[in-house]
BAFI-3210 file (N, C-alpha, C; in Angstrom, 3 decimals, decimal comma, padded with zeros to 6 digits):
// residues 203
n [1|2|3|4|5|6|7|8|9|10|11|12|13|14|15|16|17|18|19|20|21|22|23|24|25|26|27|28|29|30|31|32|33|34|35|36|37|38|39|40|41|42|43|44|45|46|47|48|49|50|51|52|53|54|55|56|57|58|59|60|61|62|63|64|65|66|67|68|69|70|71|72|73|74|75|76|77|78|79|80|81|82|83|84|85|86|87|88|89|90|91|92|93|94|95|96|97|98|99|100|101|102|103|104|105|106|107|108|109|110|111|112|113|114|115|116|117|118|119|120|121|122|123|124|125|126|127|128|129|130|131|132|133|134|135|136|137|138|139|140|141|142|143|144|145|146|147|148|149|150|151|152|153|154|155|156|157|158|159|160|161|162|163|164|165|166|167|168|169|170|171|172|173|174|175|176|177|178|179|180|181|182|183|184|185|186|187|188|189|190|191|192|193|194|195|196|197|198|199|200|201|202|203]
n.u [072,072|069,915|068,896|067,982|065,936|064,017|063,230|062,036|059,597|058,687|057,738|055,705|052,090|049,635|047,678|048,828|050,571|048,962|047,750|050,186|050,685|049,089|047,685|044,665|043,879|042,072|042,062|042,631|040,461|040,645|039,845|037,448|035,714|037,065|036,614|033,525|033,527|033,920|032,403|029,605|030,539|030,420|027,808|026,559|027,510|026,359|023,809|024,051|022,669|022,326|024,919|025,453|023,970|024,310|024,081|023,605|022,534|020,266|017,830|017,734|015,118|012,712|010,793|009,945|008,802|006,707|005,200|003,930|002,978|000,441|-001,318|-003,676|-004,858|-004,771|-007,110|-008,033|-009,106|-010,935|-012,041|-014,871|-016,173|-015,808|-015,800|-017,012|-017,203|-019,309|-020,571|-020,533|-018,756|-019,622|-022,041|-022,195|-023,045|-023,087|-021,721|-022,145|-020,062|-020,766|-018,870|-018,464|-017,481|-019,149|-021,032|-021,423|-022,920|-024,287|-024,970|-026,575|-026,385|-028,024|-025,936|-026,719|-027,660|-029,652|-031,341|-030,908|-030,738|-029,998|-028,619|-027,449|-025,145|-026,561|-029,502|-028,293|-028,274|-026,364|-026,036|-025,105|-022,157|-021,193|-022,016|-020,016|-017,628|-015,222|-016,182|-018,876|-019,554|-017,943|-019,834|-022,146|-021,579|-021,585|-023,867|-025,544|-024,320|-024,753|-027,519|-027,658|-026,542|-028,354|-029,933|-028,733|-026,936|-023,122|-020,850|-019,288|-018,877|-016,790|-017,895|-015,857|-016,642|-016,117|-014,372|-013,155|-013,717|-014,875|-013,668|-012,193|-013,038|-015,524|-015,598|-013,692|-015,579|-017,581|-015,725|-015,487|-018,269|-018,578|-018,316|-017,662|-015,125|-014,156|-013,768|-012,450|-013,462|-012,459|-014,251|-013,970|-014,804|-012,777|-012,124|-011,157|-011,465|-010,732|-012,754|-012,089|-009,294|-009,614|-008,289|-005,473|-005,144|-004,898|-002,803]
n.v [-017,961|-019,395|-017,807|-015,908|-017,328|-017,442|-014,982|-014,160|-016,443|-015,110|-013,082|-013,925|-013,870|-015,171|-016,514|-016,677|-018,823|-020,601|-020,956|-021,689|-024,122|-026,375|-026,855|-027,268|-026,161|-023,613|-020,097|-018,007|-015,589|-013,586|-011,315|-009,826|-010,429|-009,734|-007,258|-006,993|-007,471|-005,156|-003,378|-004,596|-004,331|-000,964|-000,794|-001,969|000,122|002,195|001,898|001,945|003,322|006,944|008,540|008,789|011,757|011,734|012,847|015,925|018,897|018,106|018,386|018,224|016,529|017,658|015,376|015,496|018,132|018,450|017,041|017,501|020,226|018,890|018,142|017,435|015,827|013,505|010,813|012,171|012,771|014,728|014,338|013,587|016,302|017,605|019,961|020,001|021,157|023,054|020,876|018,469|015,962|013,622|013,565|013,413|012,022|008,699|006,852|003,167|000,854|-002,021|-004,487|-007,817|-010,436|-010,975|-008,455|-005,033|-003,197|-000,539|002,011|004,833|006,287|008,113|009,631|008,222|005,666|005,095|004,243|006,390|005,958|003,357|001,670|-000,863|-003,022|-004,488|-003,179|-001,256|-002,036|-003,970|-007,112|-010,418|-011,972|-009,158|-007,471|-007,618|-006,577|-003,685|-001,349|-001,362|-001,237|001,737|002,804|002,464|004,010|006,314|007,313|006,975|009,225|010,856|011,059|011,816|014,189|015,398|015,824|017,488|016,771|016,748|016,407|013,528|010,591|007,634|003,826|000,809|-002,355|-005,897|-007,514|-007,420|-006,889|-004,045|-002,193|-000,094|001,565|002,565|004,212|006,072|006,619|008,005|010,212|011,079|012,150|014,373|014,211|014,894|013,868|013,053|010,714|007,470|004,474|001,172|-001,679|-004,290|-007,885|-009,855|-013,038|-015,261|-017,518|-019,528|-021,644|-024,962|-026,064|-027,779|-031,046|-032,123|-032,584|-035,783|-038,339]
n.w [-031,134|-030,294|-028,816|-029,822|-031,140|-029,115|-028,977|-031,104|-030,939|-028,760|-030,036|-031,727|-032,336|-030,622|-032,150|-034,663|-034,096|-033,382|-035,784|-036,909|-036,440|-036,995|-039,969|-040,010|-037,985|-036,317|-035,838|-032,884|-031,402|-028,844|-028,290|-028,461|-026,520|-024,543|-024,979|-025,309|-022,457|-021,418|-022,206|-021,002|-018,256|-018,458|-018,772|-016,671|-014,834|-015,996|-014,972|-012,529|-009,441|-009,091|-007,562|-003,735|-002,003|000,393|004,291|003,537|004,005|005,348|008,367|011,885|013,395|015,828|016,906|019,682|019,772|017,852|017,991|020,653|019,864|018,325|019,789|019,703|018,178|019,340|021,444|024,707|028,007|028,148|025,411|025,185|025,483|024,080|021,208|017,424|015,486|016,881|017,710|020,549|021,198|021,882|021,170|018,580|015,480|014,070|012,154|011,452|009,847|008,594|007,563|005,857|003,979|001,266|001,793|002,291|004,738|005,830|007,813|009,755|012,923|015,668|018,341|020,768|019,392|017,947|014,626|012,135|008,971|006,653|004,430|002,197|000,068|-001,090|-001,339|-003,255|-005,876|-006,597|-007,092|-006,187|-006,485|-006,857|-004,747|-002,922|-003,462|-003,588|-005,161|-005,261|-002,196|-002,088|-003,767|-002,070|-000,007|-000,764|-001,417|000,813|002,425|000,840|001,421|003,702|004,269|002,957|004,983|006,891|008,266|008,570|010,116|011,247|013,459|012,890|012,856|012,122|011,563|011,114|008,723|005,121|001,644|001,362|003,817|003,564|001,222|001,454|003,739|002,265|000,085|001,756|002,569|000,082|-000,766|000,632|003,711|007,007|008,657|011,729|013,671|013,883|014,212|014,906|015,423|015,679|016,125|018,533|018,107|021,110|021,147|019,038|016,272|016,337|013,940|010,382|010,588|008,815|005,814|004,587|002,109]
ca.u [071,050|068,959|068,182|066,939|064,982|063,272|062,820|061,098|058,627|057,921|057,100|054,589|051,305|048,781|047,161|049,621|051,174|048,154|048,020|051,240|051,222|048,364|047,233|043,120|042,865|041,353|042,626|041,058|040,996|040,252|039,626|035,689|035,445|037,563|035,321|032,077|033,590|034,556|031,093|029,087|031,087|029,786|026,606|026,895|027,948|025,401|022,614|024,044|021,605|023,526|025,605|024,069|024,472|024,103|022,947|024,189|021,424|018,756|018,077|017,227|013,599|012,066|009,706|008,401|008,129|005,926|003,459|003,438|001,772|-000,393|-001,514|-004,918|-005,322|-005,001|-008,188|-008,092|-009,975|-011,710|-012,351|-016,001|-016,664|-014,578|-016,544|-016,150|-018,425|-019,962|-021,365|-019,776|-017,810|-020,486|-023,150|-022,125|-024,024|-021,932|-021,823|-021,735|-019,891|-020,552|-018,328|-018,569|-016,909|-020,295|-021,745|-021,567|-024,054|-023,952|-026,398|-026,433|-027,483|-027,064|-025,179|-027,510|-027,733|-030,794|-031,000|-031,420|-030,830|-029,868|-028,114|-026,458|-024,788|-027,810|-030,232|-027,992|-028,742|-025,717|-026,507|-024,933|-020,895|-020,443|-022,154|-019,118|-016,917|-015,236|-016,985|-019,958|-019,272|-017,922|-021,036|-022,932|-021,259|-021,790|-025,845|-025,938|-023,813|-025,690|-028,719|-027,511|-026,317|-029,418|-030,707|-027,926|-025,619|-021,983|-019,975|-019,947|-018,088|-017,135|-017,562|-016,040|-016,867|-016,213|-013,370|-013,843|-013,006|-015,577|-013,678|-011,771|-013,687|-016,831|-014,791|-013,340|-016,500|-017,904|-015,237|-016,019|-019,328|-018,281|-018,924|-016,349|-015,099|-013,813|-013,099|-012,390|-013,173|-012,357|-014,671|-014,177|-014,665|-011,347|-012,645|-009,904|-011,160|-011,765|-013,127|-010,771|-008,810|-009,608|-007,242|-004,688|-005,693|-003,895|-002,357]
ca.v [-018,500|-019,865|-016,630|-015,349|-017,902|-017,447|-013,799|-014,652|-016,949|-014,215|-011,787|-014,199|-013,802|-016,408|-016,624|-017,126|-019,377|-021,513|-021,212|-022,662|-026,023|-027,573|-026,262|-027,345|-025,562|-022,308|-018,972|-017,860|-014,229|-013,066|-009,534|-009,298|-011,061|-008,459|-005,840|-007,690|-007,330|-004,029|-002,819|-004,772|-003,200|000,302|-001,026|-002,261|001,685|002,927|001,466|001,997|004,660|007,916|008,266|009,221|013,069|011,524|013,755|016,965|019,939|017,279|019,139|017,291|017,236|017,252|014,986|015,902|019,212|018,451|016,158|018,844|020,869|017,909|016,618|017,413|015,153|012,239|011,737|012,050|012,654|015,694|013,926|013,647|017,104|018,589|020,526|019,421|022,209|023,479|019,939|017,902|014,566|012,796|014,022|013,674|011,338|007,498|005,758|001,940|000,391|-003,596|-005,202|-009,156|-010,443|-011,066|-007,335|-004,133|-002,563|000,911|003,084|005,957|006,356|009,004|009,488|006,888|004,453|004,739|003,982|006,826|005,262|002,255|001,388|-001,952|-002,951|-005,274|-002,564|-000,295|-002,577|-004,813|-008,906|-011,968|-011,770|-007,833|-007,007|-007,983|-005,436|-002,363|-000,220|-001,722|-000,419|002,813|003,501|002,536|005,377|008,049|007,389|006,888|010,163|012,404|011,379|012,621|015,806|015,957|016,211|018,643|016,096|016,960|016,155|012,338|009,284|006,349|002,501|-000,311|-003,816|-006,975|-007,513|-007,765|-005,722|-002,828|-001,287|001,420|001,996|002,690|005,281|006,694|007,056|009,269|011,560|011,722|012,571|015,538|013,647|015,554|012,728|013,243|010,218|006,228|003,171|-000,408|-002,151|-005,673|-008,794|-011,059|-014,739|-015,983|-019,233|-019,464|-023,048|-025,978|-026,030|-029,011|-032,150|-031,779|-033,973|-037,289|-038,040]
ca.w [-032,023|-029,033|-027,850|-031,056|-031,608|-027,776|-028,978|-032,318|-030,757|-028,063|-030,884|-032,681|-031,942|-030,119|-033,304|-035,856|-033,395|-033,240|-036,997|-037,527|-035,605|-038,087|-041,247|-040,201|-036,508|-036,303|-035,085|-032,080|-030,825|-027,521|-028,081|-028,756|-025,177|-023,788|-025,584|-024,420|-020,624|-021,253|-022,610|-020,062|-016,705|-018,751|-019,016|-015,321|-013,737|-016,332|-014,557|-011,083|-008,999|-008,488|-005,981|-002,704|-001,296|002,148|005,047|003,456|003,683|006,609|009,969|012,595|013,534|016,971|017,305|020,246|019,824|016,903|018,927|021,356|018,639|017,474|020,999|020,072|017,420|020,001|022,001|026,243|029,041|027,572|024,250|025,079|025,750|022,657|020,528|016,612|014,144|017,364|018,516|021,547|020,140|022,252|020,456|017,162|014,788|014,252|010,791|011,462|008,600|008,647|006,580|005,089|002,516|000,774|001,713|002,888|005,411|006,460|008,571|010,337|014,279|016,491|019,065|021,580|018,696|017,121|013,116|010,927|007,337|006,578|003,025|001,556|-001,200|-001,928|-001,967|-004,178|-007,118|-006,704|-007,049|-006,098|-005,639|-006,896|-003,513|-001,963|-004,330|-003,232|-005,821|-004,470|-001,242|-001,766|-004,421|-001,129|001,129|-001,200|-001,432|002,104|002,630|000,231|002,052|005,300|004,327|003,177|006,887|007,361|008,666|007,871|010,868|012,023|013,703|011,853|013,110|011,170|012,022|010,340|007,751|003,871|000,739|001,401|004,531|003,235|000,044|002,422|003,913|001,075|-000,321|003,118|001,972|-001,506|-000,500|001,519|005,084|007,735|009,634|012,921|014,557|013,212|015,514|014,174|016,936|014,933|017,297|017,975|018,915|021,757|021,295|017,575|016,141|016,022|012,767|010,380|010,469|007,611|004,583|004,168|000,609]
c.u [069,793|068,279|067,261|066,054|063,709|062,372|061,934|059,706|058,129|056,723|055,742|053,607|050,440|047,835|047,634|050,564|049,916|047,944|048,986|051,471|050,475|047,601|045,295|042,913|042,570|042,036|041,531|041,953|039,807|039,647|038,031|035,550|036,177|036,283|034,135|032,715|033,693|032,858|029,817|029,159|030,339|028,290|025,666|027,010|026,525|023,822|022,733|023,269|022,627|024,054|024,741|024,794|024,379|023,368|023,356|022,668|020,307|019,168|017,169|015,834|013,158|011,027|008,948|007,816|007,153|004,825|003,158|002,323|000,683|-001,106|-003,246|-005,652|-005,387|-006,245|-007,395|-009,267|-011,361|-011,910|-014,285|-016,885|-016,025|-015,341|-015,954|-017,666|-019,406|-021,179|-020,456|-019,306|-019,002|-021,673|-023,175|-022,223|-022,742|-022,758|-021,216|-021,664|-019,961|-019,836|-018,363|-018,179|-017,859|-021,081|-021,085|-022,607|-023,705|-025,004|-025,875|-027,121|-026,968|-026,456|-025,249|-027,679|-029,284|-031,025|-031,845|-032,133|-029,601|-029,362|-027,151|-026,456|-026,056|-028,943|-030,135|-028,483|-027,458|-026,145|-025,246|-022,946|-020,473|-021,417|-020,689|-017,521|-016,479|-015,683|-018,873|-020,272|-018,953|-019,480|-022,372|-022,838|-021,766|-023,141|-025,853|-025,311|-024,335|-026,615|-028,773|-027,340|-027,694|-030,594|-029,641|-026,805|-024,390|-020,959|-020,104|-018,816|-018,315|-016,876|-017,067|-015,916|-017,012|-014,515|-014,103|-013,590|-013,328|-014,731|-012,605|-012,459|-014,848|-015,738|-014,242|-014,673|-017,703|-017,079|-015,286|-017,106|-019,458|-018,358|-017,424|-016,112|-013,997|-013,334|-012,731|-011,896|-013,396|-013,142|-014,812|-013,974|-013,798|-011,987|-011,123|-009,960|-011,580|-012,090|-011,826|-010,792|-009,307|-008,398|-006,351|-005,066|-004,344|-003,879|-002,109]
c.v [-018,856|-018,418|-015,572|-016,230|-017,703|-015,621|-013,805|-015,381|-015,552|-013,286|-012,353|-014,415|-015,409|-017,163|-017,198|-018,541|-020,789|-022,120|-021,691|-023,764|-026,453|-026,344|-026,374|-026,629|-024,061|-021,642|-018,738|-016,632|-013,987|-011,452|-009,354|-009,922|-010,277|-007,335|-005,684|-007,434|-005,775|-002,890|-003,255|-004,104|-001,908|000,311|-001,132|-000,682|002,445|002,911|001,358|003,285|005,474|008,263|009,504|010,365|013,042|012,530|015,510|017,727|019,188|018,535|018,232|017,613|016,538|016,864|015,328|017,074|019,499|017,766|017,038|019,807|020,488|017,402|016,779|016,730|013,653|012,246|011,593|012,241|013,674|015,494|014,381|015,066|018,153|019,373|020,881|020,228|022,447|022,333|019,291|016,825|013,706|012,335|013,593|012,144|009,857|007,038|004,403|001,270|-001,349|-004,062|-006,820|-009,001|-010,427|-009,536|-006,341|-003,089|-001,169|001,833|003,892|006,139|007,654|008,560|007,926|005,574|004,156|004,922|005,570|006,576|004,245|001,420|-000,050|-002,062|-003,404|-004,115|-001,330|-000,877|-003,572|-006,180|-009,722|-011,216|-010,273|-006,966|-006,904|-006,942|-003,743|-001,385|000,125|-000,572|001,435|003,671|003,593|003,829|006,184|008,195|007,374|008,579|011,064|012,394|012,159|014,046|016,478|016,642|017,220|017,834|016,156|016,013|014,641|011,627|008,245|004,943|001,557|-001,478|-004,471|-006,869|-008,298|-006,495|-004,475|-001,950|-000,295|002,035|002,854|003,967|006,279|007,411|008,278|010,363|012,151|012,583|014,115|015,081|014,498|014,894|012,989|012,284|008,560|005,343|002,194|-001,319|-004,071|-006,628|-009,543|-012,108|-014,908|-017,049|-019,453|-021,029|-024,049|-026,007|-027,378|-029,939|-031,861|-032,869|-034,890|-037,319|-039,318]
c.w [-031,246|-028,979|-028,770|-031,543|-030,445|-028,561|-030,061|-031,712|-030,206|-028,931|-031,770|-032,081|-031,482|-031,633|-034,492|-034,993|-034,060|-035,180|-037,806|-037,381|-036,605|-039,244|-041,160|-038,837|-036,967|-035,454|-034,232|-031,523|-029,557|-027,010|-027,967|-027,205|-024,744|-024,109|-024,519|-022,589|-020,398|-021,572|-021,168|-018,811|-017,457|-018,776|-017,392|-014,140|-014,636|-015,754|-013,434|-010,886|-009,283|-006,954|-005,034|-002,125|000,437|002,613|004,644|003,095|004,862|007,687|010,315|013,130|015,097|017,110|018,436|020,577|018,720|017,356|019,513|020,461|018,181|018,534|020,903|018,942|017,985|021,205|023,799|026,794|028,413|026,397|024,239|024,846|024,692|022,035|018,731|015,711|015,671|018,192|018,940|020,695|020,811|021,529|018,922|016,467|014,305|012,703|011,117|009,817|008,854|007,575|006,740|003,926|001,185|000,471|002,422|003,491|006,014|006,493|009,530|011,573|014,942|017,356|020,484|021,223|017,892|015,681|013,068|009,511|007,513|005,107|002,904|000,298|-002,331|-002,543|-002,595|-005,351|-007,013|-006,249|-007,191|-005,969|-006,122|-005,530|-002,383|-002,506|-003,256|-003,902|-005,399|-002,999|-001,522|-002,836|-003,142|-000,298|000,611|-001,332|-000,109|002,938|002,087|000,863|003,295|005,389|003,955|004,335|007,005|008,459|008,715|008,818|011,399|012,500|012,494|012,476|012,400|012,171|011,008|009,155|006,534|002,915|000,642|002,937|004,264|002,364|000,742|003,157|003,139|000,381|000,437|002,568|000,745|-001,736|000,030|003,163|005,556|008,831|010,938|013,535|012,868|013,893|014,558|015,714|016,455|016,205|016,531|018,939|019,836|021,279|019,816|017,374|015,918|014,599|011,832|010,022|008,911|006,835|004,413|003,082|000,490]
res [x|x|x|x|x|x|x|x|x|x|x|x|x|x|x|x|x|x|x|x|x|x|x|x|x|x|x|x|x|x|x|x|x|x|x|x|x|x|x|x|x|x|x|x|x|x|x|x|x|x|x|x|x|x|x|x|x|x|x|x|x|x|x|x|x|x|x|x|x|x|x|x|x|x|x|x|x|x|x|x|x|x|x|x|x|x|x|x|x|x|x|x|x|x|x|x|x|x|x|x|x|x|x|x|x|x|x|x|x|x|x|x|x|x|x|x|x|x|x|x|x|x|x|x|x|x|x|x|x|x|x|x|x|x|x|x|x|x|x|x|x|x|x|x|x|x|x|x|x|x|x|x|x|x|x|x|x|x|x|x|x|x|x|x|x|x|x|x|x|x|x|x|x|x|x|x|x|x|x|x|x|x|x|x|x|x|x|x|x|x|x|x|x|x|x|x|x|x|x|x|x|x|x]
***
């Protein structure tokens, strides 16, 4: 009798179980929370990357037999005397880009340093803080770059000095222009001793 009664409970569910001790508790099922775990994990692999084909199909690449090939895009001893559209690297005409956060200045000297032209943001038509703009700037390069080609300019160096939002744009804009840029010196001054910091504010 015992043992059929052990076997009877076994067989009645968590549910009806719970539903028989008091006539006011509530059945409670566990299944939609299974579901929900069971949907999530799918949700979980569905949104994993795909799996990775590792190194199958790479070849290994010799770097330095690829510099070898390239060694003349680094300068040396014979830099000066190179010949870049038929004029020496010495020779060839320097765009100083000044950058400030405020402006962008950019003129053209030759090789010795003496001004050509002379363009800023100010006297593109830009006022007061859109001088200090990279559209600014690169609208500067490309007037200052059409003018040159106008001389028959094409080939040049490029200086940047200063830091501020115009020094790539100002560059960018040389090539927009058609400018055929050859080299690119950052000659920006680093203070060793810069100014003493000020005292941290008290509170």
């Amino acid at each position: 009798m015992l043992r059929n009664l052990i076997y009877h409970i076994k067989n009645i569910s968590i549910t009806e179980r719970i539903a028989s001790t008091s006539p006011l508790s509530r059945s409670i099922c566990t299944t939609s929370i299974l579901r929900r775990d069971v949907e999530d994990r799918r949700e979980m692999l569905r949104s994993m990357p795909a799996p990775d084909e590792g190194t199958i199909g790479e070849k290994a690449v010799d770097i330095d037999r690829l510099l070898a090939n390239k060694m003349d895009i680094f300068p040396d001893e014979n830099l000066p005397n190179k010949l870049f559209n038929g004029v020496p690297f010495r020779e060839l005409p320097i765009f100083n880009i000044r950058v400030t956060s405020n402006n962008t200045i950019l003129s053209l000297t030759d090789s010795k340093g003496t001004p050509k032209i002379i363009r800023s943001c100010g006297i593109e038509g830009f006022k007061n803080t859109r001088k200090g703009t990279n559209i600014a700037a690169q609208a500067t390069a490309i007037s200052i770059a059409s003018r040159a080609l106008e001389k028959g300019i094409k080939t040049v160096r490029v200086r940047v000095r200063g830091l501020g939002p115009g020094r790539m744009s100002a560059i960018k804009g040389l090539e927009m222009a058609g400018m055929d840029i050859v080299s690119i010196t950052d000659s920006t001054r680093v203070s060793w001793n810069p100014p003493r910091p000020r005292k941290q504010r008290k509170l």
